[in-house]
C-alpha positions in Angstrom: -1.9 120.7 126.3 -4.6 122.0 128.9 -4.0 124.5 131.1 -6.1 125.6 134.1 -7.5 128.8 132.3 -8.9 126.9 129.9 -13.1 126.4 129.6 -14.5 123.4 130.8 -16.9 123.0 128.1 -14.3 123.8 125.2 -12.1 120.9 126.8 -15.0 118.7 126.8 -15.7 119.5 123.7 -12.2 119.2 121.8 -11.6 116.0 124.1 -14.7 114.2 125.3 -12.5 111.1 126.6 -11.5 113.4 129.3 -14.8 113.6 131.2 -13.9 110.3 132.9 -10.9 112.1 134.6 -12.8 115.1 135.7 -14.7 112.8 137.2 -12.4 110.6 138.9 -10.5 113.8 139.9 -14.4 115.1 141.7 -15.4 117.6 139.6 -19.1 116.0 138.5 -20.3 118.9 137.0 -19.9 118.7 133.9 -23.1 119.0 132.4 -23.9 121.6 134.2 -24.8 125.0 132.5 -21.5 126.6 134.8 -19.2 124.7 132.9 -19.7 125.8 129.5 -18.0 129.3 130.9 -16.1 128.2 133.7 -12.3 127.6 133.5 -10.9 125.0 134.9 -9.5 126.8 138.0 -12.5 128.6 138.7 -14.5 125.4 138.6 -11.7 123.9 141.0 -11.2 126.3 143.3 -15.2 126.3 144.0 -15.0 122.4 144.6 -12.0 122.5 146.4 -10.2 120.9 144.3 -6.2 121.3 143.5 -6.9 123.1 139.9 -2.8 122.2 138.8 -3.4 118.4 140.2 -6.4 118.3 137.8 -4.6 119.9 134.8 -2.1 117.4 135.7 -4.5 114.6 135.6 -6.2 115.6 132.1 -2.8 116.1 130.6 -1.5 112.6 131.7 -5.1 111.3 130.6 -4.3 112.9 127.0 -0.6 111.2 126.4 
């Protein structure tokens, strides 16, 4: 299960299907450097994104 205080990068890593719904979900940042050390929430709340919409997302993505 992900959760929002999770790192980008270690999701990315354990689940590399998943990059397709950060993407879809607007966070295209993936590659960047930020991400490797960012959680989830962090990344989302500087996008302005809905951090627990995206968990939701990637979880749903994962089933």
């Amino acid at each position: 299960m992900i959760t929002k205080d999770m790192i980008i990068g270690d999701v990315i890593n354990e689940h590399p299907e998943l990059v397709r719904t950060f993407f879809a979900n607007g966070m295209m940042c993936i590659g960047c450097p930020a991400s490797q050390g960012e959680s989830i929430d962090a990344a989302a709340q500087v996008h302005g994104l809905d951090a627990d919409q995206l968990v939701s997302a990637l979880n749903e993505a994962l089933a």
